[in-house]
C-alpha positions as CSV (number, residue, x, y, z in Angstrom):
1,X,0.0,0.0,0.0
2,X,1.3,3.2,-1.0
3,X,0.1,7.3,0.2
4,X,-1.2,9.3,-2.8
5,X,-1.1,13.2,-1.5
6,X,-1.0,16.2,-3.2
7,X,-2.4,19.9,-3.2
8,X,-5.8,21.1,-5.1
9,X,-5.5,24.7,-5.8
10,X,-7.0,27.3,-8.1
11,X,-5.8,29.7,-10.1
12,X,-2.5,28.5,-9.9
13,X,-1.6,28.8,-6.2
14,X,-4.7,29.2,-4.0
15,X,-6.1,26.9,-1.9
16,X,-9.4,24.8,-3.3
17,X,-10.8,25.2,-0.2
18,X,-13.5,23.2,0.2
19,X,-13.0,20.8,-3.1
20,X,-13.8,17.1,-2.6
21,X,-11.1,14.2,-4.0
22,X,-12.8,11.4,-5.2
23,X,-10.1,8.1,-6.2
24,X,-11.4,5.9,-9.0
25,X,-10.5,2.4,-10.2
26,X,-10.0,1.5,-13.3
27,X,-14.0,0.1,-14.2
28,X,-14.8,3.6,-13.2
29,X,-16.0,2.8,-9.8
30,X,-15.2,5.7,-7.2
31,X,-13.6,4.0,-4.4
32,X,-13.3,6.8,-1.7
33,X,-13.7,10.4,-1.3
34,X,-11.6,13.6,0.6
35,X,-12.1,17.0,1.7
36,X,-9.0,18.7,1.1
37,X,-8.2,20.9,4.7
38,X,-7.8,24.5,4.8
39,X,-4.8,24.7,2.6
40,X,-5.8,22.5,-0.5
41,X,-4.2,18.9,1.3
42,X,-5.4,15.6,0.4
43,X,-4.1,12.1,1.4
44,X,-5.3,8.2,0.3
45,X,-3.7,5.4,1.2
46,X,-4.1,3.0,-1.7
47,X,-3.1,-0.2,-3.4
48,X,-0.3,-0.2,-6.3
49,X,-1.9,0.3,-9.9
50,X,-3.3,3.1,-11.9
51,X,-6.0,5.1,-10.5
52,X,-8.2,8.5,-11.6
53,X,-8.9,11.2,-9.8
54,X,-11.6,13.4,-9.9
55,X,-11.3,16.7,-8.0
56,X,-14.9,19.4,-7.6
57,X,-15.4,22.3,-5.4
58,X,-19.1,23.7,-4.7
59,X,-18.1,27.0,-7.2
60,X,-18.1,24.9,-10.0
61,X,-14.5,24.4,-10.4
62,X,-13.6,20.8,-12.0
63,X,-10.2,18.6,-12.4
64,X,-9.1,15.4,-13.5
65,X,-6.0,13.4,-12.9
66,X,-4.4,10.0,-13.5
67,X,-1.1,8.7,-11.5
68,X,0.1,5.2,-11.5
69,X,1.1,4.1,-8.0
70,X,4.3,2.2,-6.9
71,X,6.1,0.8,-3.6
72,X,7.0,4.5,-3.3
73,X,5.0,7.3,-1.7
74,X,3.6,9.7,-4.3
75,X,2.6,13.1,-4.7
76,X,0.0,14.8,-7.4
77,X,-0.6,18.4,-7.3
78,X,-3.8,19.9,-9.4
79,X,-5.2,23.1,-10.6
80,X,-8.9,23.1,-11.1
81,X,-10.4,24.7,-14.2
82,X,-13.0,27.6,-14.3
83,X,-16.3,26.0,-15.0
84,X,-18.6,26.5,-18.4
85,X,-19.1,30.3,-19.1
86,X,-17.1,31.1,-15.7
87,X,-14.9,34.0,-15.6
């Protein structure tokens, strides 16, 4: 089992405060879900293999991500996008 953490942020360097972490599998089945804390943190503790990420905040921000887990620790940073017709 390896850690999966990392930093959601939005507009390059603030926190997503707020934004939810979801991990999925490869059949597309979402296996669990994170709060980030106050300064855009996440951690999962997860089995080697390939897994998705889906990352949402309640402002409509959205980001996706793929990372392939090892016997080492990782880290994945992500910037969310502005959603449809946002400024």
């Amino acid at each position: 089992m390896s850690k999966l953490s990392g930093r959601i942020t939005v507009h390059g360097d603030k926190p997503a405060k707020l934004a939810t972490v979801e991990v999925v599998n490869p059949t597309g089945d979402i296996i669990d879900q994170v709060q980030v804390d106050d300064d855009g943190r996440y951690t999962f503790h997860l089995s080697n293999g390939a897994w998705k990420l889906n990352v949402y905040d309640p402002h409509g921000h959205r980001g996706k991500g793929e990372v392939a887990l090892g016997d080492d620790d990782q880290s994945y940073d992500l910037d969310l996008h502005e959603p449809e017709g946002g400024h």
